[in-house]
PDB file of N, CA, C, O and CB in Angstrom:
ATOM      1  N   UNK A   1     179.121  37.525 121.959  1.00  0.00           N
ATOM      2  CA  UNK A   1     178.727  38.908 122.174  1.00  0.00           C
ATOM      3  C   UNK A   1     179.782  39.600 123.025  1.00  0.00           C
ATOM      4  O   UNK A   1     180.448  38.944 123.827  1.00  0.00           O
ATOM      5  CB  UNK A   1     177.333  38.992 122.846  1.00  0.00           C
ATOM      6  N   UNK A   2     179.996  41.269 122.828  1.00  0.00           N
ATOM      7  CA  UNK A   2     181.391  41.670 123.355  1.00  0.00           C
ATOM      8  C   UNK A   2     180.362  42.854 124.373  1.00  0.00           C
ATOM      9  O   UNK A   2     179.151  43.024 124.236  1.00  0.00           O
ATOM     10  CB  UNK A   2     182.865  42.403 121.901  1.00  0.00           C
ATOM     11  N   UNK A   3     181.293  43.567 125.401  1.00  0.00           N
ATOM     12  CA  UNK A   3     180.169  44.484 125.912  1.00  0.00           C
ATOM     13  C   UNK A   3     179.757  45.613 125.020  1.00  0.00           C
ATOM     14  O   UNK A   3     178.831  46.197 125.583  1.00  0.00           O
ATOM     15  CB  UNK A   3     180.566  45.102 127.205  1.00  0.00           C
ATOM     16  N   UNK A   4     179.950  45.993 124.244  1.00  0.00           N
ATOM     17  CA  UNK A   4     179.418  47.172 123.448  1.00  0.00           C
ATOM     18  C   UNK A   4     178.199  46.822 122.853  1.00  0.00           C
ATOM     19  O   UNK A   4     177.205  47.547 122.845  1.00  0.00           O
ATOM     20  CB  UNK A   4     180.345  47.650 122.371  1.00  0.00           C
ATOM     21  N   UNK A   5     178.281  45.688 122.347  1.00  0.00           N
ATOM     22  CA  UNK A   5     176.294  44.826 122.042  1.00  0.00           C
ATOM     23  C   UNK A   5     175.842  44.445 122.908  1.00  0.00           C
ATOM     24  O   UNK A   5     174.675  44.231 122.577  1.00  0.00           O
ATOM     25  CB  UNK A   5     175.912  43.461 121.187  1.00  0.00           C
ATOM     26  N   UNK A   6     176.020  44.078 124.291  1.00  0.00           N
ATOM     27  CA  UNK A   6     175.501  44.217 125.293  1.00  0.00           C
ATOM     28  C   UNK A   6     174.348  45.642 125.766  1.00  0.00           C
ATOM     29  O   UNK A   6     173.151  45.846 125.971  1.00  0.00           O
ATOM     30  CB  UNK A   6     176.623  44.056 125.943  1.00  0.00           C
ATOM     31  N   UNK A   7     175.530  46.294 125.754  1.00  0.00           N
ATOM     32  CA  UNK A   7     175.043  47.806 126.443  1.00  0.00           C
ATOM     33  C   UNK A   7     174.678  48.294 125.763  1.00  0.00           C
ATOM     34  O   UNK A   7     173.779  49.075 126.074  1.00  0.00           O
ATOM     35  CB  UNK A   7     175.758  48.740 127.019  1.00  0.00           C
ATOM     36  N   UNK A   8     175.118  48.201 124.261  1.00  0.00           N
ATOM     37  CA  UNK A   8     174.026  49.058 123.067  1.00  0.00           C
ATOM     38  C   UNK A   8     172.813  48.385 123.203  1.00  0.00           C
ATOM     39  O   UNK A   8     171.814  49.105 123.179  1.00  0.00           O
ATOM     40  CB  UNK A   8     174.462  48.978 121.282  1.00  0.00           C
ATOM     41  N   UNK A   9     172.636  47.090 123.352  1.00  0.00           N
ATOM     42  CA  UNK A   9     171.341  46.211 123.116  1.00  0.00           C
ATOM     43  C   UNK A   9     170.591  47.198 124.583  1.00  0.00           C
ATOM     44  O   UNK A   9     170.039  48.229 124.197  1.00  0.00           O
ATOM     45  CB  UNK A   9     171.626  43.968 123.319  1.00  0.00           C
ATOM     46  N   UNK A  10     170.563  47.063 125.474  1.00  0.00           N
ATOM     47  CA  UNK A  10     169.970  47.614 126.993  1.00  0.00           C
ATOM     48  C   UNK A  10     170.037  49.265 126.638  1.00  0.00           C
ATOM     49  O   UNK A  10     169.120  49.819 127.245  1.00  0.00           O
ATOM     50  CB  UNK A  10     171.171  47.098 128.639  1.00  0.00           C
ATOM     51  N   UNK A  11     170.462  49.777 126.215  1.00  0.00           N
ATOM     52  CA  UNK A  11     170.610  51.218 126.055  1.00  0.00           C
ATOM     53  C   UNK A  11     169.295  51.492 124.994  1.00  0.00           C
ATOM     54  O   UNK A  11     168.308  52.164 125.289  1.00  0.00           O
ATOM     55  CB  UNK A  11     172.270  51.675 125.412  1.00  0.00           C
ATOM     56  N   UNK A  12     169.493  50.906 123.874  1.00  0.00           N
ATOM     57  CA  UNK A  12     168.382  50.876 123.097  1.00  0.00           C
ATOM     58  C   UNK A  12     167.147  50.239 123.437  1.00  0.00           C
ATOM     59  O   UNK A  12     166.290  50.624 122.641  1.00  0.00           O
ATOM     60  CB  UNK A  12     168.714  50.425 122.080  1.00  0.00           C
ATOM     61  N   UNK A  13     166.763  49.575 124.123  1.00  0.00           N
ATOM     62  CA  UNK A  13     165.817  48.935 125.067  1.00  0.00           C
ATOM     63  C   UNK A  13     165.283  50.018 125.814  1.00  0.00           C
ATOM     64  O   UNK A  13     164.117  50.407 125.870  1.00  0.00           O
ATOM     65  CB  UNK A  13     166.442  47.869 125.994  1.00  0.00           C
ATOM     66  N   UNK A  14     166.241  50.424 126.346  1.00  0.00           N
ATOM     67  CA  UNK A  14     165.725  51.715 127.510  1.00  0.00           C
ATOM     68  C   UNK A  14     165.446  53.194 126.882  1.00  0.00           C
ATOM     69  O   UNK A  14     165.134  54.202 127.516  1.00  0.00           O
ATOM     70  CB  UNK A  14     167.058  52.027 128.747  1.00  0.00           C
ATOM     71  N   UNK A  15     165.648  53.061 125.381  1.00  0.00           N
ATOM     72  CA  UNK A  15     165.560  54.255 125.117  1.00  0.00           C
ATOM     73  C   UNK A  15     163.983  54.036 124.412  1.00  0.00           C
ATOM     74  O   UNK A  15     163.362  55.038 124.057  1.00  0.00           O
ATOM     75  CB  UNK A  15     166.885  54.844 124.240  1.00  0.00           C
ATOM     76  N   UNK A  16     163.407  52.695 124.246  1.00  0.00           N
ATOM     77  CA  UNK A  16     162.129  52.501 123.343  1.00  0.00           C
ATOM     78  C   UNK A  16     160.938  52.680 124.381  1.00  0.00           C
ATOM     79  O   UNK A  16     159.740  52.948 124.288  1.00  0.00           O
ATOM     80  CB  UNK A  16     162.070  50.895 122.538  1.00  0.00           C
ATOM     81  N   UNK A  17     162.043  52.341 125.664  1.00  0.00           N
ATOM     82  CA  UNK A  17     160.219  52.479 126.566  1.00  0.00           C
ATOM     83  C   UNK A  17     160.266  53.500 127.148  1.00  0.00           C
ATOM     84  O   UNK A  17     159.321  53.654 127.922  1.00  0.00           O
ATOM     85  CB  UNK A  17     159.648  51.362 127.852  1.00  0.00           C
ATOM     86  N   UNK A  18     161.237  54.582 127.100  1.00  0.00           N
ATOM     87  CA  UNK A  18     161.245  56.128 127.380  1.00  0.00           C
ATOM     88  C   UNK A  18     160.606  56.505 126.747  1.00  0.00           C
ATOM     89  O   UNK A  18     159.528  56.978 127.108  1.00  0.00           O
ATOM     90  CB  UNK A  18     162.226  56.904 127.303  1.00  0.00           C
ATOM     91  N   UNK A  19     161.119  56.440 125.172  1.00  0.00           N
ATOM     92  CA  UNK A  19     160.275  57.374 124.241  1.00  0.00           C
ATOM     93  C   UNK A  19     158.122  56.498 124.170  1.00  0.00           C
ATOM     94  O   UNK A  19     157.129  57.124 123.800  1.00  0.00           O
ATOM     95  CB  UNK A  19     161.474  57.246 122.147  1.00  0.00           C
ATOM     96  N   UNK A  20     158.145  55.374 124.542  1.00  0.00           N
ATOM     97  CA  UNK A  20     156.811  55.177 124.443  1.00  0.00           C
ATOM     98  C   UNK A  20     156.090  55.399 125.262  1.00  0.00           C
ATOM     99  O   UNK A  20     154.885  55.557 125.064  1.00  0.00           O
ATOM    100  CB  UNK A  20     156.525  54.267 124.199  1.00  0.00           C
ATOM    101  N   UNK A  21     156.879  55.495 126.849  1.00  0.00           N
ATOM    102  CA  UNK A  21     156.389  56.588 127.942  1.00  0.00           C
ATOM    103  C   UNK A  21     156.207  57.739 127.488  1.00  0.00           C
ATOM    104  O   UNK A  21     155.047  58.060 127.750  1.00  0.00           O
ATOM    105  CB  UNK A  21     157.232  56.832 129.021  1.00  0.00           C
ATOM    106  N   UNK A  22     156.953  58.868 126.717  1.00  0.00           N
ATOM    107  CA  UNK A  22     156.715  60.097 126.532  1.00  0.00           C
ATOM    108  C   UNK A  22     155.448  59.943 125.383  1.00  0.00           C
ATOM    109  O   UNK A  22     154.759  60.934 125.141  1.00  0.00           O
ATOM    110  CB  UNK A  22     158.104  60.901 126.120  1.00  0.00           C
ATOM    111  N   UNK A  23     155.264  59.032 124.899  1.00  0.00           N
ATOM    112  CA  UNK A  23     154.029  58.951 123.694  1.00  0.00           C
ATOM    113  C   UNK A  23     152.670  58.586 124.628  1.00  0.00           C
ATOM    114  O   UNK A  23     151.539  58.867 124.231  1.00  0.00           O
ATOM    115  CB  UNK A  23     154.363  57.475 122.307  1.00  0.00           C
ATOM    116  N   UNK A  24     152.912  57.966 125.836  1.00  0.00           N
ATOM    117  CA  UNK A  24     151.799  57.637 126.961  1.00  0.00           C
ATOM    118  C   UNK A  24     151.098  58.746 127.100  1.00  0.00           C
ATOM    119  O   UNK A  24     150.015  59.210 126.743  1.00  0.00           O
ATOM    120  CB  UNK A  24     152.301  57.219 128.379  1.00  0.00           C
ATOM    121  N   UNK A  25     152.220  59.102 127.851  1.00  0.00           N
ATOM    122  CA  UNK A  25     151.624  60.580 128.350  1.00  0.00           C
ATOM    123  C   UNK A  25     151.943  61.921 128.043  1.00  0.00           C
ATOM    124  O   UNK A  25     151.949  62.893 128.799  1.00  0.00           O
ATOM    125  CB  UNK A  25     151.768  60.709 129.539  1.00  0.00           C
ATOM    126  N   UNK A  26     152.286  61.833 126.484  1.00  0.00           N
ATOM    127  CA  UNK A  26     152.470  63.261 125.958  1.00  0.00           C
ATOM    128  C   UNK A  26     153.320  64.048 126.557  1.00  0.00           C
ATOM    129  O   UNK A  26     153.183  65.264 126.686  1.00  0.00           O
ATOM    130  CB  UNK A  26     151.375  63.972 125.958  1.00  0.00           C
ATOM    131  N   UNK A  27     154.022  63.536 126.858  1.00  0.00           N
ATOM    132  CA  UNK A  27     155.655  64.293 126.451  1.00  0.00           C
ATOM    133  C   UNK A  27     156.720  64.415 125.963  1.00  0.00           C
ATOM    134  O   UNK A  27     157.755  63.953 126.444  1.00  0.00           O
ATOM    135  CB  UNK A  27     156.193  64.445 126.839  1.00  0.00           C
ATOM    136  N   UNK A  28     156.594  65.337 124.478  1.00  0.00           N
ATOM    137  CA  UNK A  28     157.495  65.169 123.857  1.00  0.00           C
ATOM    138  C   UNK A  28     159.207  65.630 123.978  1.00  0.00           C
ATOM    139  O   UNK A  28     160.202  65.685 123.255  1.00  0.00           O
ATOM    140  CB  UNK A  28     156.925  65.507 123.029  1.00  0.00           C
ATOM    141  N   UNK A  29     158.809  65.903 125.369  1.00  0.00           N
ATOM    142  CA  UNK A  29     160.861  65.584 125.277  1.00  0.00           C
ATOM    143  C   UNK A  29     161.557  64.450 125.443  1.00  0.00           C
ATOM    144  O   UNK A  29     162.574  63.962 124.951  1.00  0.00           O
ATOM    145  CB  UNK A  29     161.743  66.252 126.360  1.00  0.00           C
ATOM    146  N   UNK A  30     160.493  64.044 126.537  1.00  0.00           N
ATOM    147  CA  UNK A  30     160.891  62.557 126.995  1.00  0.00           C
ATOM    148  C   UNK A  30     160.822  61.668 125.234  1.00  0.00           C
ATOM    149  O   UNK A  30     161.704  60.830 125.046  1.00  0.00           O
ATOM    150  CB  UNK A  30     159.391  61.803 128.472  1.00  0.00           C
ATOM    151  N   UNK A  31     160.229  61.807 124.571  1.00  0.00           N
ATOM    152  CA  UNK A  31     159.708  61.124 123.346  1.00  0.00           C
ATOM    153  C   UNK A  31     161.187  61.451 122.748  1.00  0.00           C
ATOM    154  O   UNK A  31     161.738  60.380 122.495  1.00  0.00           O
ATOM    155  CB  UNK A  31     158.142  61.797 122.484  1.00  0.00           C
ATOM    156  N   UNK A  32     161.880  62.377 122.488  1.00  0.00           N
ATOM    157  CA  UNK A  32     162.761  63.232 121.944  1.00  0.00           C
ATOM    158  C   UNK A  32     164.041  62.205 122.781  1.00  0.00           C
ATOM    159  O   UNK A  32     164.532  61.400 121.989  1.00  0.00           O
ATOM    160  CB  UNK A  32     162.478  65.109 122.348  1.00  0.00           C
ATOM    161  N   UNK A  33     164.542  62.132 123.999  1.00  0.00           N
ATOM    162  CA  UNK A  33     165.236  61.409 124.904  1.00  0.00           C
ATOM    163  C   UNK A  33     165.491  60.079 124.373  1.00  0.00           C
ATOM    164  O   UNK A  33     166.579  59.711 123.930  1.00  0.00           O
ATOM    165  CB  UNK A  33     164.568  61.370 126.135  1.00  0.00           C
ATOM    166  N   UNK A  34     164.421  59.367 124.441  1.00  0.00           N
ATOM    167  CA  UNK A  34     164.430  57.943 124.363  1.00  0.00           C
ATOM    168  C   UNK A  34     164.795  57.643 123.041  1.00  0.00           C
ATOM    169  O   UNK A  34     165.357  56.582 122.773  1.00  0.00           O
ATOM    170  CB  UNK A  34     163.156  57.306 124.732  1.00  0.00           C
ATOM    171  N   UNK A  35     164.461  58.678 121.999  1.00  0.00           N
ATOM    172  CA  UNK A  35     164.496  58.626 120.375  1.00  0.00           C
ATOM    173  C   UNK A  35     166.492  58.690 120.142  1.00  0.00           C
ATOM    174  O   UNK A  35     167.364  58.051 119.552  1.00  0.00           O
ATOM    175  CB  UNK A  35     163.369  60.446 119.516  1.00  0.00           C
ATOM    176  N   UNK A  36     166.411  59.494 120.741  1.00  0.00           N
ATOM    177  CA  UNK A  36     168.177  59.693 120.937  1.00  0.00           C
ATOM    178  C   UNK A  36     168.935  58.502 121.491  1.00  0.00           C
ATOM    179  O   UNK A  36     169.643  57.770 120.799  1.00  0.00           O
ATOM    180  CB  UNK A  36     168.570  60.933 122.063  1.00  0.00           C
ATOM    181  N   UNK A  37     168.722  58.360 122.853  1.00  0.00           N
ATOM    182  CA  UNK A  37     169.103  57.025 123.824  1.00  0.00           C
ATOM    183  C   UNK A  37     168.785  55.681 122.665  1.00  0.00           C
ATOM    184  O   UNK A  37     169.705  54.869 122.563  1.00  0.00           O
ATOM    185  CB  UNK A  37     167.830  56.915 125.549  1.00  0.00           C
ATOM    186  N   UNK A  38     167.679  55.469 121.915  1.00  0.00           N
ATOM    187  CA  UNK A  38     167.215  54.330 121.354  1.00  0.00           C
ATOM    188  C   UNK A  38     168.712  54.255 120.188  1.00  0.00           C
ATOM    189  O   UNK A  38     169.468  53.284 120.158  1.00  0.00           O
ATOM    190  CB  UNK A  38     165.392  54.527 120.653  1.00  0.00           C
ATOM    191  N   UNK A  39     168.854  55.361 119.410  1.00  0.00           N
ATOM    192  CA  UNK A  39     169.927  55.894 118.180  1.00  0.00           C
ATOM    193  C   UNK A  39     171.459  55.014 119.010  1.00  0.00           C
ATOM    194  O   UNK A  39     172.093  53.987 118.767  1.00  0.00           O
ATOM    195  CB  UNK A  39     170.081  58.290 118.061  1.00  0.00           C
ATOM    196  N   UNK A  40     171.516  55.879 119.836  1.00  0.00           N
ATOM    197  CA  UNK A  40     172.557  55.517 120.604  1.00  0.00           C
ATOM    198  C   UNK A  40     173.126  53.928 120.766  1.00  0.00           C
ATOM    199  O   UNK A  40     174.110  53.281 120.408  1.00  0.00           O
ATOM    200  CB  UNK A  40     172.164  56.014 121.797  1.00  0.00           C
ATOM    201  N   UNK A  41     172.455  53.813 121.180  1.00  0.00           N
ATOM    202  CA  UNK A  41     172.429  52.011 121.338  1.00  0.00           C
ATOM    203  C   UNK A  41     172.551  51.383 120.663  1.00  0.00           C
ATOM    204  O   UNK A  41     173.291  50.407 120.781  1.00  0.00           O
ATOM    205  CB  UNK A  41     171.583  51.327 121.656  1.00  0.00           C
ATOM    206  N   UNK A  42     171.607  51.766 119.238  1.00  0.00           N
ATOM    207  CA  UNK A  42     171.715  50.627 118.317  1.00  0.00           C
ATOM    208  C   UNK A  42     173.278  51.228 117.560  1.00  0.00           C
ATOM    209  O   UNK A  42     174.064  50.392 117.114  1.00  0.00           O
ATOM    210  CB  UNK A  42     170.105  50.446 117.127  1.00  0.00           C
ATOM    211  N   UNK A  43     173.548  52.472 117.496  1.00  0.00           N
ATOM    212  CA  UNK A  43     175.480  52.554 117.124  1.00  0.00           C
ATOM    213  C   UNK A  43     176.257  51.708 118.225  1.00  0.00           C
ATOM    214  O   UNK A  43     177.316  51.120 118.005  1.00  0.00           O
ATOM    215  CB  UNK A  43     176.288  54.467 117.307  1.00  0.00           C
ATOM    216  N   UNK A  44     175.734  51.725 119.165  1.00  0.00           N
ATOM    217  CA  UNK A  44     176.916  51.227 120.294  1.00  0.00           C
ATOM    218  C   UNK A  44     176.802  49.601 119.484  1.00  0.00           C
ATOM    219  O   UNK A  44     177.728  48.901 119.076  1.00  0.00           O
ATOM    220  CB  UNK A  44     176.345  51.342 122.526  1.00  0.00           C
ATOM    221  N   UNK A  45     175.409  49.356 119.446  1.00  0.00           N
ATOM    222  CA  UNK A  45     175.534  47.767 119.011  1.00  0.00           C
ATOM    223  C   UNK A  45     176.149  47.115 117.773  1.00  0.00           C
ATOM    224  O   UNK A  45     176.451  45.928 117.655  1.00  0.00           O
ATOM    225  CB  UNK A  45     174.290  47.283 118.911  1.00  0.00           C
ATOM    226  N   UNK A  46     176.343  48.510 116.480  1.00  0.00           N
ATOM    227  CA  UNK A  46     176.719  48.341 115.874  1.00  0.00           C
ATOM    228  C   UNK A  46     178.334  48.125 116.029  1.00  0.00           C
ATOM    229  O   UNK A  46     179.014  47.187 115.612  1.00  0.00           O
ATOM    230  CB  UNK A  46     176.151  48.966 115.335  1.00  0.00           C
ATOM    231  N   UNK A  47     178.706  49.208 116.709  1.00  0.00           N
ATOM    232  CA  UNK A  47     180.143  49.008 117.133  1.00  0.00           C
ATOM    233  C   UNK A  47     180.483  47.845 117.789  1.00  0.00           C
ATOM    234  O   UNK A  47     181.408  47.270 117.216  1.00  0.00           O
ATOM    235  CB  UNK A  47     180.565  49.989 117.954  1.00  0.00           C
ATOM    236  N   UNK A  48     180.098  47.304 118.739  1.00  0.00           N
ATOM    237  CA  UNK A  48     180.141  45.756 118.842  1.00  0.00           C
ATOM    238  C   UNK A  48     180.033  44.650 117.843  1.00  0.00           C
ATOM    239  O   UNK A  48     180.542  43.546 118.036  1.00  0.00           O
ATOM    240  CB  UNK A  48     179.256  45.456 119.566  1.00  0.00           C
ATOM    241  N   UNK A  49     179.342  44.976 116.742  1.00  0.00           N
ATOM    242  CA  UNK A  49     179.340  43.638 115.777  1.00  0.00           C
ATOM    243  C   UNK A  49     180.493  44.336 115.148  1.00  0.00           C
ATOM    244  O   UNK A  49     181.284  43.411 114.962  1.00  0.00           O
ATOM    245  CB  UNK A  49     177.831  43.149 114.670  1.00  0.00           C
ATOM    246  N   UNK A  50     181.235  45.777 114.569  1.00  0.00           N
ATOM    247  CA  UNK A  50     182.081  45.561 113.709  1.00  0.00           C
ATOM    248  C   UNK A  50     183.100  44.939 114.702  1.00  0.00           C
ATOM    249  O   UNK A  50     183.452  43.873 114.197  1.00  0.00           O
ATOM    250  CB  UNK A  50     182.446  46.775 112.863  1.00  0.00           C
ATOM    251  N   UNK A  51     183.864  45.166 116.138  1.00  0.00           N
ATOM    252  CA  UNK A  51     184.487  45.171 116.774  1.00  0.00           C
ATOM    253  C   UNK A  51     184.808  43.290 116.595  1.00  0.00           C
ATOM    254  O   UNK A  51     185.927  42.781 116.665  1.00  0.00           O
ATOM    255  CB  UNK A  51     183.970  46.007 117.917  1.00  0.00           C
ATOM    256  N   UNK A  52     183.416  42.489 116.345  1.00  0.00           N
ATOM    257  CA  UNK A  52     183.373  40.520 116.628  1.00  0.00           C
ATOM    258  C   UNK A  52     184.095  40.659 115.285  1.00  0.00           C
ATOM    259  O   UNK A  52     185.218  40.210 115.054  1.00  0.00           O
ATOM    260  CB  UNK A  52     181.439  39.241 116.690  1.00  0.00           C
ATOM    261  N   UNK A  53     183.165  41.470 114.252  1.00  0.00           N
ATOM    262  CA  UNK A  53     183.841  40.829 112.472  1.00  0.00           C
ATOM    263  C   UNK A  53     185.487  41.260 112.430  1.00  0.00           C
ATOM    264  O   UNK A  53     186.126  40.412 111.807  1.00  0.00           O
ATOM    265  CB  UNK A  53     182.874  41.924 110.699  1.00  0.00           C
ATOM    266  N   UNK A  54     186.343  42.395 112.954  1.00  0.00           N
ATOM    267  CA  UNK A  54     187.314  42.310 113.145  1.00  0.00           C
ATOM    268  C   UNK A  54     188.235  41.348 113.911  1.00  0.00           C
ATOM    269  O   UNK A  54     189.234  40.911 113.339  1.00  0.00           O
ATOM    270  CB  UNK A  54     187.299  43.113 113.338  1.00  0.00           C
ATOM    271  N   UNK A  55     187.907  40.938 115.381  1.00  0.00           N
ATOM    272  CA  UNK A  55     188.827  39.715 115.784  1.00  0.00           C
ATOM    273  C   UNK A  55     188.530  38.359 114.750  1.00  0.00           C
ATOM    274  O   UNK A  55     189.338  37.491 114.418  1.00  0.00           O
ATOM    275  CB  UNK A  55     188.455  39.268 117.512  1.00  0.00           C
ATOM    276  N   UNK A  56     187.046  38.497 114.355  1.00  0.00           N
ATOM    277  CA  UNK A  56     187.129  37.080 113.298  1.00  0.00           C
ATOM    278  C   UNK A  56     188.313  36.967 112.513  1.00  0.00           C
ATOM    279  O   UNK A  56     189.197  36.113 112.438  1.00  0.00           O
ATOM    280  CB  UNK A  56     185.956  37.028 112.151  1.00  0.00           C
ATOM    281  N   UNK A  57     188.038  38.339 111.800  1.00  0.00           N
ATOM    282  CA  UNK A  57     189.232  38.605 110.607  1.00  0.00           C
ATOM    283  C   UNK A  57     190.895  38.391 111.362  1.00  0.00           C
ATOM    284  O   UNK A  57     191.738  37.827 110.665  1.00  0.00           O
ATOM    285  CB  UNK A  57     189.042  40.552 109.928  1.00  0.00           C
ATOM    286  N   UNK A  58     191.166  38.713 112.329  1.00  0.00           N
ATOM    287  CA  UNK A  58     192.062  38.684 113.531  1.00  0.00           C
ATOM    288  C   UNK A  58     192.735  37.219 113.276  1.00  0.00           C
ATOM    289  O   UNK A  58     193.784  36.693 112.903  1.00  0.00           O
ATOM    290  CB  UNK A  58     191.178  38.855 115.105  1.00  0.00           C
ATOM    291  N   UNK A  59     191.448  36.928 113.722  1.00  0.00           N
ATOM    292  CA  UNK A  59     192.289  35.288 114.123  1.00  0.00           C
ATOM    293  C   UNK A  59     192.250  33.924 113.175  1.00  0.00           C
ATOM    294  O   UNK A  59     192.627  32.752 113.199  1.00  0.00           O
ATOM    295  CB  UNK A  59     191.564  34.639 115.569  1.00  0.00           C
ATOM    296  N   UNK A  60     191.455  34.973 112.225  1.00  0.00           N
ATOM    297  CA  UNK A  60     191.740  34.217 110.810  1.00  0.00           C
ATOM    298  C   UNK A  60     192.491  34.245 109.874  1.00  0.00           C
ATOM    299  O   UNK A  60     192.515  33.398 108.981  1.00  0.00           O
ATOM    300  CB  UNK A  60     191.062  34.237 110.176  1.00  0.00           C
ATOM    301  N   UNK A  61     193.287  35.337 109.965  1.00  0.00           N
ATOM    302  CA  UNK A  61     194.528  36.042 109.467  1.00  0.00           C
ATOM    303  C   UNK A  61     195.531  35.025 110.076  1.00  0.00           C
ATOM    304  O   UNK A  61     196.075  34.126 109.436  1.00  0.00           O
ATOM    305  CB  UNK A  61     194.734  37.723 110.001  1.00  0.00           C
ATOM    306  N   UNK A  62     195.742  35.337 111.663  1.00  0.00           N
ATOM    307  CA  UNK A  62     196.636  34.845 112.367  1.00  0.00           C
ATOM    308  C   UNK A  62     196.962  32.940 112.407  1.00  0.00           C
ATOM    309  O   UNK A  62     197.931  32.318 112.842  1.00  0.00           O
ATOM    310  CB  UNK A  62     196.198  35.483 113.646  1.00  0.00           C
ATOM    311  N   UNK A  63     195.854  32.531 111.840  1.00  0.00           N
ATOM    312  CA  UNK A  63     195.743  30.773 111.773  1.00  0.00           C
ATOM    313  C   UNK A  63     196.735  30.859 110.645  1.00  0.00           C
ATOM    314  O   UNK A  63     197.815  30.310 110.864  1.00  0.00           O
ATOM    315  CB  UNK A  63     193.985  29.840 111.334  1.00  0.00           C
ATOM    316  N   UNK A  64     196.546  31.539 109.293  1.00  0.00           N
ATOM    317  CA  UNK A  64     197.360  30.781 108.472  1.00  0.00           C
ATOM    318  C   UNK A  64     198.789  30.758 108.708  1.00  0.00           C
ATOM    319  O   UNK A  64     199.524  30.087 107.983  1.00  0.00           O
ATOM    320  CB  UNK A  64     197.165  31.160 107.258  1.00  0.00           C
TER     321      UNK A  64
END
């Protein structure tokens, strides 16, 4: 794992129990926040897995 799936993973974490706080207690901005923050994260996490499948490709290139 590289830090960008790290922090996307915790970013999106923090954005699910924002937005299920704002669904607690009816507020939909906060709901709106966390929905965004949740988005966020899981791109950041995505950018971390393309970021692993590239050094794979990296240093699998570089062996032969």
């Amino acid at each position: 794992m590289n830090k960008d799936q790290i922090k996307g993973a915790a970013k999106e974490m923090s954005g699910k129990l924002q937005k299920k706080g704002g669904e607690v207690f009816g507020n939909s901005s906060q709901q709106a926040k966390g929905a965004i923050k949740e988005a966020e994260g899981r791109a950041q996490k995505h950018i971390g897995d393309i970021k692993d499948v590239a050094q794979d490709v990296a240093k699998s290139v570089h062996k032969r």
